[in-house]
Structures are given as C-alpha cells and as structure tokens.
N, C-alpha and C positions, 0 to 999 in steps of 0.2 A: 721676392725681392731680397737681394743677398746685400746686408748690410758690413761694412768694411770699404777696405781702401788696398789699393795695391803697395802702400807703404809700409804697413804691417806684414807681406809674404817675404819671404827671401826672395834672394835676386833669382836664384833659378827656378822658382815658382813662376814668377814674374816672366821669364824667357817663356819658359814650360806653355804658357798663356798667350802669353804678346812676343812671337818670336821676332818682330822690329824692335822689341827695347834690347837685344846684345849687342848691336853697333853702337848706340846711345850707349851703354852702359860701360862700353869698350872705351868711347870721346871721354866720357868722364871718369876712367879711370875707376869702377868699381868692379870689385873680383864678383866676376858672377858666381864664384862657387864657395864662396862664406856662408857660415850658418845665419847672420845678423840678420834682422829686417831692412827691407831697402832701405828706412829711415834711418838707421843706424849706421848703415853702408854707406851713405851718402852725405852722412855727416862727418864719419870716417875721413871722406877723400875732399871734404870743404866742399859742397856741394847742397843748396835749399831741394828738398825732397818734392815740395811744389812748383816748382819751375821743373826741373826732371820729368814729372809726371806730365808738365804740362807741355814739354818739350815732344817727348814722345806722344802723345794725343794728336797734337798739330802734324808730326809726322802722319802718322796714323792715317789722317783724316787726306793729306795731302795725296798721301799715293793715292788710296781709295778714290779722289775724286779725279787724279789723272788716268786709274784703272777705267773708272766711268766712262772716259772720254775717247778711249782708244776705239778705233772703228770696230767692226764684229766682221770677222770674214764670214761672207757665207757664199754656199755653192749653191746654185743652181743647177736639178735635174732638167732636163731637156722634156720636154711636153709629149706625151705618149699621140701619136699619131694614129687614129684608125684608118681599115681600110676603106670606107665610107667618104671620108674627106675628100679621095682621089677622085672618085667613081665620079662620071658624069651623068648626071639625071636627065 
C-alpha cells in the first residue's frame, strides 16, 4: 500500500500518472511544468487542492463508466461446414 497523496507530486508527476488531470489542470490555470507540489500549485492559482482532486476523480470515474457502457464490436466467423452435413444417408 503506498501511502501519500497526489498533492504532494508535482503537476507533471501527476499528468505522468493520471493523463486526464492536464485538461483539469489546463481549466484551473495550473502550469503543469513547475517544480511546486500540486498543493502549492494550486494554492498558487486560488484553487482548494481537495475539490481538484476530487474534480478529477469524478472525471475519471465518469468516462470509465461511459467506456463500460460502449457496446464491444465483435465479428463473427462463419461456422466451418463438413462434407458430411451434405451427404444424404
């Protein structure tokens, strides 16, 4: 179990990881390429570092569950047919 928080990495840790927090991180105006931890990035641009996090999470989780839900193409091979099946008995 890895204890921490993604408010402690920098912001391009964070991308490096969760590559859906650059659009978020883009809306809120944080320079993904500072040395700061997102907390400090984020306090930076007036911004609660738990609402962020939990901003992105609920993204996160949104698509994943619309990815769930897309149909799955599949193909169907055609059924091998012996000579057998023809033949009259």
């Amino acid at each position: 179990m890895q204890n921490g928080s993604y408010a402690q990495l920098s912001p391009e840790t964070v991308i490096a990881k969760l590559p859906a927090a650059r659009a978020l991180l883009r809306e809120a105006r944080i320079d993904s390429t500072n040395r700061l931890r997102l907390a400090d990035a984020a306090l930076a641009a007036s911004v609660h570092t738990d609402e962020l996090l939990a901003v992105l999470e609920d993204r996160m989780r949104r698509e994943a569950r619309r990815r769930a839900q897309q149909p799955i193409a599949v193909t169907l091979k055609p059924a091998e047919r012996y000579e057998e099946e023809f033949e009259l008995v």
